[in-house]
C-alpha positions as CSV (number, residue, x, y, z in Angstrom):
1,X,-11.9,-8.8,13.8
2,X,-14.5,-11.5,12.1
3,X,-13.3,-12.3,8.8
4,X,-16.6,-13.2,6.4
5,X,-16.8,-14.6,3.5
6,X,-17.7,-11.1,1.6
7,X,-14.5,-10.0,2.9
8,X,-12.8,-13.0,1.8
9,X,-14.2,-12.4,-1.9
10,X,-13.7,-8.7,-1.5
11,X,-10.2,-8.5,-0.8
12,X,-9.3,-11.6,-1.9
13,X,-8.6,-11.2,-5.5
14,X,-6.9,-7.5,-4.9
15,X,-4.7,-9.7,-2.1
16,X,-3.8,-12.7,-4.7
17,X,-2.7,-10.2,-7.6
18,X,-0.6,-8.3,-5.1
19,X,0.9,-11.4,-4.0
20,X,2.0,-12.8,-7.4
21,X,2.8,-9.5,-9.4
22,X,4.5,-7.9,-6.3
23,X,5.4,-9.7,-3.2
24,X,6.7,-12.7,-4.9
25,X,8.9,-10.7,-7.5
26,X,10.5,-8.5,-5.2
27,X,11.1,-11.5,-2.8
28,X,12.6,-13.6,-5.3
29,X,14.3,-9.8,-6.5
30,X,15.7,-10.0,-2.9
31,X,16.9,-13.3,-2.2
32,X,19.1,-12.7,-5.8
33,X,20.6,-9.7,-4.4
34,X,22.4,-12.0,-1.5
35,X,24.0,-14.5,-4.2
36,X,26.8,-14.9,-6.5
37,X,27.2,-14.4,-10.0
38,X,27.0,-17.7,-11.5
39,X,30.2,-18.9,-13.8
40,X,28.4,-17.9,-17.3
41,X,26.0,-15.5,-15.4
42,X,22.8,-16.4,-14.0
43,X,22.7,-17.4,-10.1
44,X,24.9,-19.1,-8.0
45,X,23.4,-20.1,-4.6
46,X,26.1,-18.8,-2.5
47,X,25.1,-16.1,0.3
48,X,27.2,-12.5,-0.1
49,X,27.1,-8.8,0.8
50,X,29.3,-8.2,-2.1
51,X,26.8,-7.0,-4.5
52,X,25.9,-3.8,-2.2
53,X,29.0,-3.0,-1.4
54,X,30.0,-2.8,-4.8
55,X,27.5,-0.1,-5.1
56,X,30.0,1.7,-2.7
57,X,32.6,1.4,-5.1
58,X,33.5,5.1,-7.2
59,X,31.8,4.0,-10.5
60,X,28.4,2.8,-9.6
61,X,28.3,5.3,-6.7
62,X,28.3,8.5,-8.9
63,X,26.2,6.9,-11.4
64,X,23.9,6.6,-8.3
65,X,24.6,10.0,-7.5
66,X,24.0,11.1,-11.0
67,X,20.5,9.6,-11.3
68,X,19.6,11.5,-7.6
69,X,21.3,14.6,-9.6
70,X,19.3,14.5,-12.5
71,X,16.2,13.3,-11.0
72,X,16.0,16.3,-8.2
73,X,16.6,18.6,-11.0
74,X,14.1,17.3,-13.3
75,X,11.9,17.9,-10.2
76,X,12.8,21.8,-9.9
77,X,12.8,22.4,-13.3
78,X,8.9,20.8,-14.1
79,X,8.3,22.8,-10.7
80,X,9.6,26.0,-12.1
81,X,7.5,25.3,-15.2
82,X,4.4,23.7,-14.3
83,X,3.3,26.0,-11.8
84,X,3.2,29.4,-14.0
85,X,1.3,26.4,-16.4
86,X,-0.8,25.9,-14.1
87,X,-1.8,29.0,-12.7
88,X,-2.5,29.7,-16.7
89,X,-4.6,27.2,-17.4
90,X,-6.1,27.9,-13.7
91,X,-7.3,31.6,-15.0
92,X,-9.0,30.4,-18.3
93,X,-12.1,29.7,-19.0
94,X,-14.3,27.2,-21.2
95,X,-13.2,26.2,-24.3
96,X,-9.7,27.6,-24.2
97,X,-9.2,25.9,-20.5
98,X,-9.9,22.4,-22.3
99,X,-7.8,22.9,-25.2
100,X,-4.6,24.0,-22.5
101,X,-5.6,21.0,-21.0
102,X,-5.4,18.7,-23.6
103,X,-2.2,20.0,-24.9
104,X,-0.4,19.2,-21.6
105,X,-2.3,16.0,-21.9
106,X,-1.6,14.8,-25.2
107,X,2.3,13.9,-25.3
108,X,2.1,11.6,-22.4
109,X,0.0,9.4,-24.9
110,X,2.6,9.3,-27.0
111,X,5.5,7.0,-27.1
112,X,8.5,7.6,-24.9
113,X,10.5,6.2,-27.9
114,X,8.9,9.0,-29.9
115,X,9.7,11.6,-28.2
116,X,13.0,11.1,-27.4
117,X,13.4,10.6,-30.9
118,X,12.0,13.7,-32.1
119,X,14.4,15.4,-29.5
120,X,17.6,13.8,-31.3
121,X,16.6,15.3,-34.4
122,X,16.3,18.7,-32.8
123,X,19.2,18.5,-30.7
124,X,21.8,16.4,-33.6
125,X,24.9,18.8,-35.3
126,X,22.3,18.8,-38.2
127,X,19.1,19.6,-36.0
128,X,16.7,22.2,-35.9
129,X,18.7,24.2,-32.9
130,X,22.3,23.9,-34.7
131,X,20.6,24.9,-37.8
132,X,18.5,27.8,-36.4
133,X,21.6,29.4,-34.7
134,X,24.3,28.5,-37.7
135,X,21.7,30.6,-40.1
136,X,21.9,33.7,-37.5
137,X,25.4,33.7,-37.1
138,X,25.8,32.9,-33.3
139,X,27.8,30.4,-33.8
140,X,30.5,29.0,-36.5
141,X,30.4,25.5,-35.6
142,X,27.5,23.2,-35.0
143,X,27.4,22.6,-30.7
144,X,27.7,18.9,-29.4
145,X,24.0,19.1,-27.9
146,X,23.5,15.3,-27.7
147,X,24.9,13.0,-25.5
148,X,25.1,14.4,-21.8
149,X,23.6,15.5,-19.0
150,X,22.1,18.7,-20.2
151,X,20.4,16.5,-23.1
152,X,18.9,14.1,-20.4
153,X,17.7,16.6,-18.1
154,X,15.9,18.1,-21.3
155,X,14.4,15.1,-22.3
156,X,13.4,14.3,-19.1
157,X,11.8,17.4,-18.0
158,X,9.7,17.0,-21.4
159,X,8.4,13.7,-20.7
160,X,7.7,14.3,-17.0
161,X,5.9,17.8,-17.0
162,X,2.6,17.5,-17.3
163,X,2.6,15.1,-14.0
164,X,3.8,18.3,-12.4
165,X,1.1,20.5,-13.9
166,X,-2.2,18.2,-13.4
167,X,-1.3,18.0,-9.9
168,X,-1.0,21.4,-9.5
169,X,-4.0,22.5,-11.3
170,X,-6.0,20.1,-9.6
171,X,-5.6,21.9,-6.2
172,X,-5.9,25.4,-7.7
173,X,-9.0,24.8,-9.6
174,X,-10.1,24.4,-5.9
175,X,-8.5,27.7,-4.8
176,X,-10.6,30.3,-2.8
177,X,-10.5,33.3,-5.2
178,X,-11.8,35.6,-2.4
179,X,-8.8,34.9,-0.2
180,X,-6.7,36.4,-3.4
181,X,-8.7,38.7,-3.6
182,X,-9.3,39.9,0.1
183,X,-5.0,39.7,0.4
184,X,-4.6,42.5,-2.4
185,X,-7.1,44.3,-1.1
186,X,-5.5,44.4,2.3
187,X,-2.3,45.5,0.5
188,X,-0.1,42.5,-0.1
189,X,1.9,42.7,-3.5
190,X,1.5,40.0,-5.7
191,X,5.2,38.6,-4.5
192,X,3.4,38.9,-0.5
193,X,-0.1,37.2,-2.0
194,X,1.7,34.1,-3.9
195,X,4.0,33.4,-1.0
196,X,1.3,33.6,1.8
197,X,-1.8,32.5,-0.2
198,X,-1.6,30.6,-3.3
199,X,1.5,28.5,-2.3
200,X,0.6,27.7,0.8
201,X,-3.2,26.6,-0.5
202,X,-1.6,24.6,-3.4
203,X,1.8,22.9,-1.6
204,X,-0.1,19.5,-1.5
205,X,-0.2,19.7,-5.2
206,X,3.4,20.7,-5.6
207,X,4.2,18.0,-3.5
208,X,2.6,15.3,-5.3
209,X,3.5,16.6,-8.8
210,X,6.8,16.4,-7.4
211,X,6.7,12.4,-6.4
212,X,5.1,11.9,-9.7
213,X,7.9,13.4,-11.3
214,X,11.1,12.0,-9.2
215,X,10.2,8.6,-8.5
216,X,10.2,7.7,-12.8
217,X,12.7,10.1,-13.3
218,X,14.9,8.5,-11.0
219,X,14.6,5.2,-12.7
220,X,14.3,6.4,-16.2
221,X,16.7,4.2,-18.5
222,X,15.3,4.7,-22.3
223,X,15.7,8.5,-21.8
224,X,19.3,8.8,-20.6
225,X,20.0,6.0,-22.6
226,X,19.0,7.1,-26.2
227,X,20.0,11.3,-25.3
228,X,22.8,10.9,-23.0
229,X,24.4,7.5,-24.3
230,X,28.0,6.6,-22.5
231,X,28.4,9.8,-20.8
232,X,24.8,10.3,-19.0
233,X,24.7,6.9,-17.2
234,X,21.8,6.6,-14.8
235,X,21.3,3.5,-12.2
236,X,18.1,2.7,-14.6
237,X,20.7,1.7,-17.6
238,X,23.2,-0.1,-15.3
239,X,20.4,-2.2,-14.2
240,X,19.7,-3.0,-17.6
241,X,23.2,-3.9,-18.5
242,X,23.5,-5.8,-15.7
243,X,20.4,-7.8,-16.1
244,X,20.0,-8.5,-19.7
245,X,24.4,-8.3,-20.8
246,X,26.0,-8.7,-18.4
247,X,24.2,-11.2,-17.1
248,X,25.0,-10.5,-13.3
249,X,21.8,-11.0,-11.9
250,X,22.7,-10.5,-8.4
251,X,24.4,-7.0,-8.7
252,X,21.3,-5.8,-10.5
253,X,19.5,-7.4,-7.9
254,X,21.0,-5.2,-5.1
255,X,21.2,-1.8,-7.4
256,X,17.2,-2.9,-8.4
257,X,16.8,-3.1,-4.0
258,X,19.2,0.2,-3.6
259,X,16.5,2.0,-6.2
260,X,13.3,1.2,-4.3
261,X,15.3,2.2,-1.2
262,X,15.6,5.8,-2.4
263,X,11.6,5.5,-3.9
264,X,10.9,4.6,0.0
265,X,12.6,7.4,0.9
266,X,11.2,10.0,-1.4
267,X,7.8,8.6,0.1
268,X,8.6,9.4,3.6
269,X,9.9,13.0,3.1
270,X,6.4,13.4,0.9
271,X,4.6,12.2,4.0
272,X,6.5,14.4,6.1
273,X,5.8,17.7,4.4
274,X,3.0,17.1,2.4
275,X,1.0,17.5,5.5
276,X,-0.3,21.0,6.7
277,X,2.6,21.0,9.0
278,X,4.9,20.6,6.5
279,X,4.1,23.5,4.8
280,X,3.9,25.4,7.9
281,X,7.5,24.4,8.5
282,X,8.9,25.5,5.1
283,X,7.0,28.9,4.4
């Protein structure tokens, strides 16, 4: 193919800020992951696998394991929820659609740091919940709400949803009524008419909601690390600690490389059953 000048000025620019803001750092990301740790941190040019096969080792490999945990299930749960959201916000009309809208909408303007602040406060001995439940009598002592896994998943699920639900309602809004309509007339139950209708007609949504959801969950480290502290470790924190404490450049390298490996992944199952096909094969 005849490469022109328009081309040249067309693509070019796109090409050059691809270059320098991604091919570049995740070379120079790359060629750190195959070095040593330098004496007082930093890089030492010496070629190694040792940095990914640490990740092998116990404590790095369930922390890894733990962020796949956490991120699947912050997956399910905004699936669980997003799609009864959806369908709602799918069945109104006018004024009241906009304003369901722009309540999904709104938090994800604000500040992560804001949010997961506001959760501390509700989830603290003192909090809303302990306080809440203390005053009805259910329980006698305040519960240890912060600082674990359940905590995370919570905070996670809150800041992730509504890339589940726009998704979702995005495809619906485009939703043949009359094929709802023409399966309850022929006698499916509403079970029968979700299962064979709407989900089939609105998996593509599901399935990008669900990329949208995983891929930042998986890396999440301002979350897990503010709500979950020493005992919900995710692979986003250890990178941190390794990068900017520790200073062992290298082995957050490799765990930064590990990361994108399972983001690659998740991309390929998406492209697998996000097709027609895909849907065919799981319903």
């Amino acid at each position: 193919m005849r490469i022109t000048s328009r081309m040249v000025w067309t693509t070019g620019p796109a090409l050059a800020m691809l270059t320098v803001f991604f091919v570049i750092p995740l070379t120079i990301i790359i060629y750190y992951s195959f070095q040593s740790r330098g004496v007082y941190g930093g890089i030492e040019t010496a070629w190694t696998l040792e940095n990914y096969l640490n990740i092998a080792k116990s404590l790095y490999l369930n922390i890894l394991l733990r962020s796949l945990k956490l991120a699947l299930l912050t997956t399910v749960f905004c699936a669980l929820i997003g799609f009864p959201v959806a369908v709602a916000i799918n069945n109104m009309h006018g004024k009241w659609q906009m304003t369901a809208l722009m309540l999904i909408i709104l938090p994800s303007w604000m500040n992560l740091l804001i949010k997961n602040y506001a959760w501390i406060v509700i989830l603290r001995r003192q909090g809303l919940v302990n306080t809440v439940l203390l005053g009805l009598g259910w329980i006698d002592q305040p519960l240890e709400l912060l600082f674990n896994e359940a905590a995370v998943l919570v905070g996670l699920v809150h800041n992730h949803l509504p890339f589940m639900v726009l998704p979702i309602y995005a495809v619906l809004e485009k939703l043949d009524v009359r094929l709802i309509e023409a399966a309850r007339d022929l006698g499916a139950t509403r079970w029968q008419t979700f299962r064979k209708v709407i989900l089939p007609q609105s998996w593509s949504g599901v399935v990008v909601g669900s990329i949208l959801v995983f891929v930042p969950a998986l890396g999440a480290f301002l979350t897990p690390d503010l709500l979950g502290g020493a005992n919900a470790v995710m692979i986003g924190n250890l990178i941190q600690n390794q990068i900017f404490t520790v200073r062992d450049w290298p082995f957050g390298s490799a765990m930064a490389i590990v990361l994108m490996g399972v983001v690659l992944l998740s991309l390929v199952v998406y492209a697998r059953f996000g097709s027609r096909e895909g849907e065919e094969r799981i319903l």
